[in-house]
C-alpha positions as CSV (number, residue, x, y, z in Angstrom):
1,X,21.9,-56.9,-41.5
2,X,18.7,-58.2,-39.6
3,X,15.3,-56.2,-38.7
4,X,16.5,-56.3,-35.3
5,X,19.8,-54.9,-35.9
6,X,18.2,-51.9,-37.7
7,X,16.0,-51.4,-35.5
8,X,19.0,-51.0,-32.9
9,X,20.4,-48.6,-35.0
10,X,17.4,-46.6,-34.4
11,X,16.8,-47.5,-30.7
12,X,19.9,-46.3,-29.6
13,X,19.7,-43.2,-31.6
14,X,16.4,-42.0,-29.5
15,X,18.3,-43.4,-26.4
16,X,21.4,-40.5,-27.4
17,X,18.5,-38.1,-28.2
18,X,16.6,-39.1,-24.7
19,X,20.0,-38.5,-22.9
20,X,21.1,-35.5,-24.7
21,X,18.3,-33.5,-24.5
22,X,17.6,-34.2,-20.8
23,X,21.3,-33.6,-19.8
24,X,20.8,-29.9,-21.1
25,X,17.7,-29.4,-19.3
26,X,19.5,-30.5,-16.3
27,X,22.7,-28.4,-17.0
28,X,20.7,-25.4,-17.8
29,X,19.1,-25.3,-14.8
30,X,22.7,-23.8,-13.2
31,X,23.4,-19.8,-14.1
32,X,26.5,-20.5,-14.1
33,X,26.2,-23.2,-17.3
34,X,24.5,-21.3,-19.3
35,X,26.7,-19.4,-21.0
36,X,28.8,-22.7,-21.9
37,X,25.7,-24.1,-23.5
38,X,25.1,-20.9,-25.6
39,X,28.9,-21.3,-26.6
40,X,28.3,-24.8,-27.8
41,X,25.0,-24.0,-30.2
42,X,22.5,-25.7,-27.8
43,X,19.8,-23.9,-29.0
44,X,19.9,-24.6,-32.4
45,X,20.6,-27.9,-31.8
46,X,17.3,-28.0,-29.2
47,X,14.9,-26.5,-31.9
48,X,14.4,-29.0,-34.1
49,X,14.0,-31.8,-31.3
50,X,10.5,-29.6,-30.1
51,X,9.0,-31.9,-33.5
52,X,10.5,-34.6,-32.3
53,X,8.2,-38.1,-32.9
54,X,9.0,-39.1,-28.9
55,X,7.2,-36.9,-26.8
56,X,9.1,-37.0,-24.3
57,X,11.9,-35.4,-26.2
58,X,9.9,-32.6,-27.0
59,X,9.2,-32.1,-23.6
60,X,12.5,-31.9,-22.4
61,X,13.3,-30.1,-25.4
62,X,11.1,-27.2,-24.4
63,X,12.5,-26.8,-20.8
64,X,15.7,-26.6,-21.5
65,X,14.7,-23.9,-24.0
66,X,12.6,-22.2,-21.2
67,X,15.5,-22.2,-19.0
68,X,17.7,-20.8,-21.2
69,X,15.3,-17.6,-22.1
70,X,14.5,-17.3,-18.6
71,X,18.3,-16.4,-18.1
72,X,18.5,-13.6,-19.9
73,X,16.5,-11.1,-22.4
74,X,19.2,-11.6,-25.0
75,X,18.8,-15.6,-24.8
76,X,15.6,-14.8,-25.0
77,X,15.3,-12.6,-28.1
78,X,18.3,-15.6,-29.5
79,X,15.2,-18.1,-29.0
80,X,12.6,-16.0,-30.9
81,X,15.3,-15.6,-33.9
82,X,15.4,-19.1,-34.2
83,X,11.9,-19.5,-34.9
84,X,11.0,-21.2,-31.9
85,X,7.5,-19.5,-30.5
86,X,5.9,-20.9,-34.0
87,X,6.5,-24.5,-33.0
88,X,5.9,-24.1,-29.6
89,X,2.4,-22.6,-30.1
90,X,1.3,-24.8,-32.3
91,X,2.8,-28.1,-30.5
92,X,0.5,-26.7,-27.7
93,X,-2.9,-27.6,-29.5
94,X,-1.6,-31.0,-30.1
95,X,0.6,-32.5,-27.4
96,X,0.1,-34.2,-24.0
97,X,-0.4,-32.1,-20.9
98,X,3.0,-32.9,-19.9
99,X,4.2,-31.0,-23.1
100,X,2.1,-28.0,-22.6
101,X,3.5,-27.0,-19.2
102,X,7.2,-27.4,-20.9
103,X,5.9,-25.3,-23.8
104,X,4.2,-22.6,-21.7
105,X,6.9,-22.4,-19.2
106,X,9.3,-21.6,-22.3
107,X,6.6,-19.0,-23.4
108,X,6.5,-17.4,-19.8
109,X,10.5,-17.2,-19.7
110,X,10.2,-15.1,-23.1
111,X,7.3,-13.4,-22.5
112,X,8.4,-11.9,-18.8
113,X,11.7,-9.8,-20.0
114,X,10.3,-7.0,-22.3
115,X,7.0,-6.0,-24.2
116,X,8.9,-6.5,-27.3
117,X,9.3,-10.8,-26.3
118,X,6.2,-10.0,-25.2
119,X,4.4,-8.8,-28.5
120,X,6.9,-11.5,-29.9
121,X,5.0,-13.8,-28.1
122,X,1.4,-12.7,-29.1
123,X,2.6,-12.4,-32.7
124,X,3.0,-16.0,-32.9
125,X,-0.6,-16.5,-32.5
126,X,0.0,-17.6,-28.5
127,X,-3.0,-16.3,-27.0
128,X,-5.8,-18.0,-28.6
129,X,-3.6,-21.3,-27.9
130,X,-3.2,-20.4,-24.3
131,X,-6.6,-19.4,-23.4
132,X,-7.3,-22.7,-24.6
133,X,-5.2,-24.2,-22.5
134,X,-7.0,-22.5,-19.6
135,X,-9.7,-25.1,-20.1
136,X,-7.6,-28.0,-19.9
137,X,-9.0,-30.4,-17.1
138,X,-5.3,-30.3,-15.4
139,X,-4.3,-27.8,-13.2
140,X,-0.8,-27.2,-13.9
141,X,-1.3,-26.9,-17.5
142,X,-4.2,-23.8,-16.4
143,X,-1.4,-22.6,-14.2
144,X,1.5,-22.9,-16.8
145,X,-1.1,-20.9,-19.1
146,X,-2.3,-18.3,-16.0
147,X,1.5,-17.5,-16.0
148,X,2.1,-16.3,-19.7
149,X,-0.8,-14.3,-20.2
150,X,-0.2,-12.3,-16.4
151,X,3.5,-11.6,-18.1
152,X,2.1,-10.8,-21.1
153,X,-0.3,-8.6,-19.5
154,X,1.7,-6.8,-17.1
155,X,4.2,-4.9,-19.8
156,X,1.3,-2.1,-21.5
157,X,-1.8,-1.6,-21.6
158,X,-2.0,-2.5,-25.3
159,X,-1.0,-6.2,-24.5
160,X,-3.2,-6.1,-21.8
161,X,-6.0,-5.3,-23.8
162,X,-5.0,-8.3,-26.1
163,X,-5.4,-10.3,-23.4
164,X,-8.5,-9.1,-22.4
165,X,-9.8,-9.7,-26.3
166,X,-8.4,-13.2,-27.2
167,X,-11.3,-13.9,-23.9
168,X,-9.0,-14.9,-20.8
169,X,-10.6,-13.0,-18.4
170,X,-13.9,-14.9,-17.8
171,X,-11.5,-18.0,-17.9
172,X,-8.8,-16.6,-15.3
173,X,-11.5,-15.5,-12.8
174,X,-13.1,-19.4,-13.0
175,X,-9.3,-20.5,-12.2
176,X,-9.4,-18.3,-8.8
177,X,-12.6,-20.7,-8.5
178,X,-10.5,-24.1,-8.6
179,X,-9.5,-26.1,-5.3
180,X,-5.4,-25.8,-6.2
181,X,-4.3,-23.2,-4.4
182,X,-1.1,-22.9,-6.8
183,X,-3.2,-21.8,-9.7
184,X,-5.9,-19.5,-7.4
185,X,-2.3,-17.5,-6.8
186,X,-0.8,-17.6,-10.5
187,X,-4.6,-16.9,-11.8
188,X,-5.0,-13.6,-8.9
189,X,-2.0,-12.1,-10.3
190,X,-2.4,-12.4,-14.3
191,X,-5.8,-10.8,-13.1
192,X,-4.1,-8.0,-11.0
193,X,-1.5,-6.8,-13.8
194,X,-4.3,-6.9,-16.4
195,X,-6.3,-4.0,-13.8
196,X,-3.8,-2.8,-13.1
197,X,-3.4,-0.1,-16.3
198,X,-6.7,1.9,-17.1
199,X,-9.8,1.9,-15.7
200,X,-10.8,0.2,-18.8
201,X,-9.1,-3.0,-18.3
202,X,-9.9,-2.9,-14.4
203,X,-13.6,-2.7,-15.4
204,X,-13.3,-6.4,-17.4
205,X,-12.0,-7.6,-14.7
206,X,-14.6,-6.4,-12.4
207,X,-17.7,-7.1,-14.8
208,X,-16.2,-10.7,-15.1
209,X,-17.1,-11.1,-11.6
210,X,-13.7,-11.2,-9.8
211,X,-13.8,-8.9,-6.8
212,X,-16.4,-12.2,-5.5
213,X,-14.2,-14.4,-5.4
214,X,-11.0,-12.8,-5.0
215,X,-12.5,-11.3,-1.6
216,X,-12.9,-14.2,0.6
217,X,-9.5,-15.1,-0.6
218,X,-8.3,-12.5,1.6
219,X,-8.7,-14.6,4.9
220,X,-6.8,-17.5,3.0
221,X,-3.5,-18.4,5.2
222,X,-1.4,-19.1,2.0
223,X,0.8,-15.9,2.2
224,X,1.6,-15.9,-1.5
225,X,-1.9,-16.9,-2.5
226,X,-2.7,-13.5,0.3
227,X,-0.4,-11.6,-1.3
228,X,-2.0,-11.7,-4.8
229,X,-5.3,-11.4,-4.1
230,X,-4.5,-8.0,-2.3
231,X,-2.9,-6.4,-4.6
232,X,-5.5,-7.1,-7.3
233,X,-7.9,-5.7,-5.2
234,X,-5.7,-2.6,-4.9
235,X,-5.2,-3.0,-8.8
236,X,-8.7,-2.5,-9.0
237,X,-9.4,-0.1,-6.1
238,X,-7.2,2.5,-7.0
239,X,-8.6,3.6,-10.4
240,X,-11.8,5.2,-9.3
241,X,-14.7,5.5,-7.0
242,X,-16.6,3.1,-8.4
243,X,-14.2,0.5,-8.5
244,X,-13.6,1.5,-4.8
245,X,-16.7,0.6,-4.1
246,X,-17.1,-2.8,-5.9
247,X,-14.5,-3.8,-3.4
248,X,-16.1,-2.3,-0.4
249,X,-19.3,-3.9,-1.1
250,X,-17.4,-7.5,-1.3
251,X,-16.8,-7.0,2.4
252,X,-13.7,-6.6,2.3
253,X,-13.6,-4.7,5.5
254,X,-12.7,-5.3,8.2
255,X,-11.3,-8.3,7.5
256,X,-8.6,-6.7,5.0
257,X,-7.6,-5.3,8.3
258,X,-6.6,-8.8,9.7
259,X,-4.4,-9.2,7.5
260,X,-2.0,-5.7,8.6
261,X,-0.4,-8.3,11.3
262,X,0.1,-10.9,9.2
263,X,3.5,-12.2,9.3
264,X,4.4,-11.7,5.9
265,X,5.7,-8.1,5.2
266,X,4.5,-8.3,1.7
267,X,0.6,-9.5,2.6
268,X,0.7,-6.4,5.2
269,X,1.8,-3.8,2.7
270,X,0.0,-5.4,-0.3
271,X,-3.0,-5.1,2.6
272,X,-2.2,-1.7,3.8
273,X,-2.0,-0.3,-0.2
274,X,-5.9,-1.7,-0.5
275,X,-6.8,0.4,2.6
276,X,-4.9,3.2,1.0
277,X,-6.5,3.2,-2.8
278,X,-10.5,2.6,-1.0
279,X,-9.5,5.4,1.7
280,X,-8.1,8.0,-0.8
281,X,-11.2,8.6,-3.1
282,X,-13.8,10.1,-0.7
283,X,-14.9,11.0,2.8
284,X,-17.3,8.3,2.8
285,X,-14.7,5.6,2.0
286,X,-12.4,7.4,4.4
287,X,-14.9,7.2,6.8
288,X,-16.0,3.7,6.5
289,X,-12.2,2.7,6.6
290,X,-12.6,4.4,9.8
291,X,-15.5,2.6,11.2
292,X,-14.0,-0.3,10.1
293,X,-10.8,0.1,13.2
294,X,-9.1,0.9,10.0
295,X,-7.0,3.8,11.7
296,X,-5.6,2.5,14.7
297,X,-4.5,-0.8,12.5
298,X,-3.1,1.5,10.2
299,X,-1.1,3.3,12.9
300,X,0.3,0.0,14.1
301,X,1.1,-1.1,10.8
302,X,3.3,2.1,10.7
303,X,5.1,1.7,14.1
304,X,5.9,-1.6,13.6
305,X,7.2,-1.9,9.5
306,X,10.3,0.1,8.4
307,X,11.3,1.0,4.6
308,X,8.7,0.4,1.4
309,X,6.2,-1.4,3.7
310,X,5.7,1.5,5.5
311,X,4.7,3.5,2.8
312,X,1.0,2.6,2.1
313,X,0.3,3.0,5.5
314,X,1.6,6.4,5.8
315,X,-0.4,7.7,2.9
316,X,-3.4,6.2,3.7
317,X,-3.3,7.5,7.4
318,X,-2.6,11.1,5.3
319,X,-5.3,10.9,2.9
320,X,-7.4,10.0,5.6
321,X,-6.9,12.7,7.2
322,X,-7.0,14.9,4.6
323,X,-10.8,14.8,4.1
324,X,-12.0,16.5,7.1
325,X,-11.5,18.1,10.6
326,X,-13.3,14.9,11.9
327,X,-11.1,12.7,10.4
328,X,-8.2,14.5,11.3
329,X,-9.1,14.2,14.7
330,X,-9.8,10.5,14.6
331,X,-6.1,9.9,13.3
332,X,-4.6,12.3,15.8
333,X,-6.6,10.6,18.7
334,X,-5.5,7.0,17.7
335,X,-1.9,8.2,18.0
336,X,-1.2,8.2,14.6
337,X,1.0,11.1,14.8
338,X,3.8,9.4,16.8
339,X,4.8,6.8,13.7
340,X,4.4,9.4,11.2
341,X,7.2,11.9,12.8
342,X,9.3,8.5,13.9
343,X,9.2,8.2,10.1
344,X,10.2,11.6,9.5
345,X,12.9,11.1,11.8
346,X,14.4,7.5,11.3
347,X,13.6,6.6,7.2
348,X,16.5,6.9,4.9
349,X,14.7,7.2,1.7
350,X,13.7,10.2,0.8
351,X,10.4,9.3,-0.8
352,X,9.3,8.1,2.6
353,X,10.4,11.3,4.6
354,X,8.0,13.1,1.9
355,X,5.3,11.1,2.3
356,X,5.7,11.6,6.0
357,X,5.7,15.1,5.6
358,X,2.9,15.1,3.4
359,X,0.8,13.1,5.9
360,X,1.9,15.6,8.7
361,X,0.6,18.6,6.7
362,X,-2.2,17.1,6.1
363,X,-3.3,16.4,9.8
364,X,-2.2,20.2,10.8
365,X,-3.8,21.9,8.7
366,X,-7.6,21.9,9.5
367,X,-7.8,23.7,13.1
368,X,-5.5,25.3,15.7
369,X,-5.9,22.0,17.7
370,X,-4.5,19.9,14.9
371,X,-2.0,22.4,14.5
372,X,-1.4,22.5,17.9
373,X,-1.1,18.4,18.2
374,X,1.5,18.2,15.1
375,X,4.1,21.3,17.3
376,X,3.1,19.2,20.6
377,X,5.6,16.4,18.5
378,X,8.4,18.7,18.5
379,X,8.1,18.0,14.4
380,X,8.4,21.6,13.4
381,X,12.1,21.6,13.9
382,X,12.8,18.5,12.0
383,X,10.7,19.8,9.4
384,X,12.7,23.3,9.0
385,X,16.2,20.9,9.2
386,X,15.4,18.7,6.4
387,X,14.2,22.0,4.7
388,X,17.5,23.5,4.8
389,X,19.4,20.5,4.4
390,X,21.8,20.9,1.3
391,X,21.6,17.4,0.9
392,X,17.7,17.1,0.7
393,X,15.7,17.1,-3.0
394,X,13.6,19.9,-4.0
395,X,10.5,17.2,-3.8
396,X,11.5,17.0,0.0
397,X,11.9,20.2,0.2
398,X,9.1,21.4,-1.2
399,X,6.8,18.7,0.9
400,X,8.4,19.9,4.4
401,X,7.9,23.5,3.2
402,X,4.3,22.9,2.3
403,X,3.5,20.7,5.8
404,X,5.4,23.7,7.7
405,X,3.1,26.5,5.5
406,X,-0.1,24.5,6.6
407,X,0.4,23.6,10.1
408,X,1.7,27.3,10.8
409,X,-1.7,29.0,9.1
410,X,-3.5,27.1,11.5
411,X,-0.8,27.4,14.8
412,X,-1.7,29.6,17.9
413,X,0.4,28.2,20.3
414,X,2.7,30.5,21.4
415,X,5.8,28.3,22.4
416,X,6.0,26.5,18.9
417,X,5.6,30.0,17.2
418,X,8.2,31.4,18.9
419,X,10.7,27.9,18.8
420,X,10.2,28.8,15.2
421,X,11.4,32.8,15.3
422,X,14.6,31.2,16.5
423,X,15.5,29.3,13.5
424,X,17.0,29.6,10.6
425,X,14.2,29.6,8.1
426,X,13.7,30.6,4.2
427,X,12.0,34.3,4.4
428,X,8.5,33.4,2.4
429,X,8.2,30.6,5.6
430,X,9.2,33.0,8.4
431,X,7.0,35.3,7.0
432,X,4.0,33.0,7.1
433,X,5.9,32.9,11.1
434,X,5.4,36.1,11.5
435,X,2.4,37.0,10.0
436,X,0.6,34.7,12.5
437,X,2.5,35.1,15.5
438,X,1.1,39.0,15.0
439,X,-2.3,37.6,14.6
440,X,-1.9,35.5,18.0
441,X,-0.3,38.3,20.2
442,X,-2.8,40.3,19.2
443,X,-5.4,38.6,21.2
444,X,-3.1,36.7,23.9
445,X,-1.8,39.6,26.6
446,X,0.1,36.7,28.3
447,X,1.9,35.4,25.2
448,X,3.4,39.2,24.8
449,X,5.4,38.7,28.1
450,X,6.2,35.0,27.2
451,X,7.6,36.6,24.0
452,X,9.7,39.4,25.2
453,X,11.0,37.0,27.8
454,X,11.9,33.9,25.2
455,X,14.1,36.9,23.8
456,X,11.9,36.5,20.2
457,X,11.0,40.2,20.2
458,X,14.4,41.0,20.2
459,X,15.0,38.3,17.2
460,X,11.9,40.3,15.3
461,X,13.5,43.6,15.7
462,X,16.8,42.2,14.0
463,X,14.8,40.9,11.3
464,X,13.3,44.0,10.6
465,X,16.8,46.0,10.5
466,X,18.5,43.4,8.0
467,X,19.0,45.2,4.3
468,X,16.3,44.1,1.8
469,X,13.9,42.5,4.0
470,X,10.2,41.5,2.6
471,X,9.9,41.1,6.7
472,X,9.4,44.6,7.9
473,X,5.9,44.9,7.0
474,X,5.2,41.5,9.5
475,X,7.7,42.9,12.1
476,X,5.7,46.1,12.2
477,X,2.3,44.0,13.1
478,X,4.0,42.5,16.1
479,X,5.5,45.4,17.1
480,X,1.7,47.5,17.3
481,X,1.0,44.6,20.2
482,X,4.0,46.5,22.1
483,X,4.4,50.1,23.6
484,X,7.2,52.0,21.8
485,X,9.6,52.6,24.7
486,X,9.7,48.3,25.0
487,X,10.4,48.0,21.0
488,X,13.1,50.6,20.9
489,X,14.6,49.0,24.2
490,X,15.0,45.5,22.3
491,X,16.0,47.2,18.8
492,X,19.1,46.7,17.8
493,X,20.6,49.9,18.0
494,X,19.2,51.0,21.0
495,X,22.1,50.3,22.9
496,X,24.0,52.6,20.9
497,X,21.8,55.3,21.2
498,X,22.2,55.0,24.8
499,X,25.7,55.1,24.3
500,X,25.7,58.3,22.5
501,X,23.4,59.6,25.0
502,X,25.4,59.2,27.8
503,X,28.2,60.6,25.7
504,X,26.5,63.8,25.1
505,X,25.3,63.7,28.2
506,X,29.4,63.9,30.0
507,X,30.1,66.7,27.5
508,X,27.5,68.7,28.5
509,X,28.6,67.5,32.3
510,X,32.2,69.0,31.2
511,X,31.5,72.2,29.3
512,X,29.3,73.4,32.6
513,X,32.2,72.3,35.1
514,X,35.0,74.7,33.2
515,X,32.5,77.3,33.0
């Protein structure tokens, strides 16, 4: 046998392994194959082609490994049994660029299910390798690199913090700096689940100078690119004032506020949960989200989202709110009450009907004239429904009993305190009712009449008569705003004591007529 006929031997082997190896890749992209290729050993059979001489081999090699992890966590943990991360990581020093986006898209596809894979990952000694990688003159290998460590990152703190060590920060925030706008949004978001855990880890990512760059991103038109770079900012934001302020003095308002109509539901509530984590720290960021329009966007955010996406607006328009009579008033006089009981009414979830309630309670309860705009809704019915619904949690429960305690303290109108006497509510609420419709009567001659006419002093009087009543004592307060002869006419036995009256009144009639 020739050279040449050896060396056909050996050329058509590589052609088998070329065809073989992309074949699975290709098959493997399909769900449904993957199961088949399991069956039939394909990764063990993949693993040692990763050292193969041809590189491009190897390359396919590590995809279809990649694609088979990224199925499931169980394929996944299969590939780090094999001893496959080892080879991986330390073909990623050495190989073409081509290689190293296979390698770290197999990396990514382990690292993403669990922090177990994901400590796996780091064990293998993957993070110095891929930080490296982040200064690789191509992009996609930076981006390929971005992705790993933001999976990495995103399970614990702890693997955050390793993250943060190995030095990728620094590197990451220069990759929000490049001209591909594919690795300013993989780069954004490895940043935003490494802030997102402590203070701590928010603080690297602020002292590495991120917040600078990621703000004018905001005002990019690339929705997923807009979509990362607001929720690191509300990664960052929400941990404390300072942070807050980092973000506020990147000018970030107004133009954060832009982006609440942006067609992309996930930009607006990504946007809408960074005017939420600035607003909720202090006055003075509530105040400057106010002077920034950032209330009556906030209130058309609301009235025009349904579901999840409505749910940073809500809060942010109650911890507005929260902070001050002012405030308060600037919410109630953009409207914002009108989405917030529409919430109430029409959202499914419960979590949202809380955090509507919440946000209510927090807008009555500063002054009789918030109190007095939250009734004008007609919300305090709702409110004692979904209070006494069987089907409601106690956390609902407990928020709608709170908003109805806290806009009552503060109620003097007369018609929603005495809509109120006619429901069915618990007794510590109708008590609070109570308590202050006495204190209103007391200076309101005209609301006394309204009262007895409404037929609530006859509803108070029953209250008072029922067996075991913590009431009486409330009843008693209103009924000192009332001559006696008006009280005993609308008690409840008064009638009978007519009765008996008139009864006494014949037999006496009778016993003179025979005599």
């Amino acid at each position: 046998m020739g050279t040449r006929a050896v060396l056909q031997v050996f050329e058509r082997y590589q052609k088998e392994r070329v065809t073989f190896v992309s074949a699975v890749a290709e098959i493997a992209k399909s769900p449904q194959n993957v199961e088949a290729l399991q069956q039939a050993g394909a990764m063990s059979l993949l693993r040692p082609l990763l050292l193969d001489n041809v590189p491009s081999i190897q390359q396919s090699a590590a995809m279809a490994l990649g694609r088979l992890a990224n199925y499931s966590d169980d394929l996944a943990e299969t590939l780090v049994q094999n001893e496959v991360l080892p080879q991986l990581v330390y073909s990623l020093s050495e190989q073409n660029r081509f290689y190293k986006k296979a390698a770290t898209f197999c990396l990514r596809a382990v690292a993403k299910h669990s922090p177990q894979l994901a400590q796996a990952v780091v064990d293998c000694g993957a993070l110095e390798s891929l930080v490296t990688c982040l200064e690789e003159y191509d992009p996609s290998v930076k981006e390929g690199a971005s992705w790993v460590l933001g999976y990495i990152a995103s399970h614990s703190p702890e693997l955050a913090q390793q993250v943060v060590d190995a030095g990728a920060v620094v590197l990451l925030v220069l990759c929000v700096q490049e001209p591909e706008t594919g690795l300013k949004r993989v780069a954004a978001s490895a940043l935003s689940d490494i802030a997102k855990h402590t203070p701590e880890l928010a603080q690297a990512v602020v002292d590495a100078g991120a917040v600078a760059y990621l703000a004018p991103l905001v005002l990019n038109q690339d929705p997923k690119l807009k979509r990362q770079v607001c929720c690191a900012l509300a990664q960052i934001a929400k941990h404390s004032v300072d942070m807050a302020e980092v973000v506020v003095e990147a000018e970030v308002f107004p133009k954060i506020l832009t982006c609440l109509k942006f067609p992309d539901e996930l930009v607006r509530k990504h946007a809408a949960t960074v005017v939420r984590e600035v607003a909720k720290h202090t006055p003075e960021l509530a105040q400057l989200v106010v002077g920034a329009g950032g209330v009556g966007a906030l209130v058309d955010y609301v009235g025009s989202t349904k579901g999840n996406t409505r749910l940073p607006g809500i809060m942010a328009l109650g911890y507005i709110a929260a902070f001050s009579e002012t405030l308060g008033l600037s919410v109630i006089a953009e409207k914002g009450l009108v989405p917030l009981v529409a919430a109430l009414s029409e959202e499914a979830e419960e979590h949202m009907k809380s955090a509507s309630a919440w946000a209510l309670g927090q807008l009555g309860r500063h002054t009789p004239d918030h109190a007095k705009a939250v009734a004008d809704t007609g919300v305090l019915p709702l409110l004692v429904t979904i209070e006494n619904d069987t089907h409601s949690s106690e956390d609902l429960k407990g928020k709608c009993r709170k908003a109805l305690k806290a806009v009552v303290a503060k109620l003097t109108f007369m018609p929603a305190l005495d809509a109120l006497v006619h429901r069915q509510l618990p007794e510590s609420i109708m008590k609070m009712v109570l308590e202050q419709v006495g204190k209103v009567l007391a200076n309101d001659p005209s609301g006394r009449a309204q009262f007895v006419h409404s037929g609530g002093l006859a509803a108070v009087q029953q209250m008072g008569e029922a067996p075991g009543t913590a009431l009486r004592e409330a009843v008693e307060i209103i009924n000192s705003n009332y001559p006696e002869e008006i009280v005993h006419y609308y008690s409840p036995g008064y009638s009978q004591q007519l009765l008996q009256k008139l009864d006494a009144m014949s037999a006496s009639n009778s016993a003179v007529a025979v005599n």
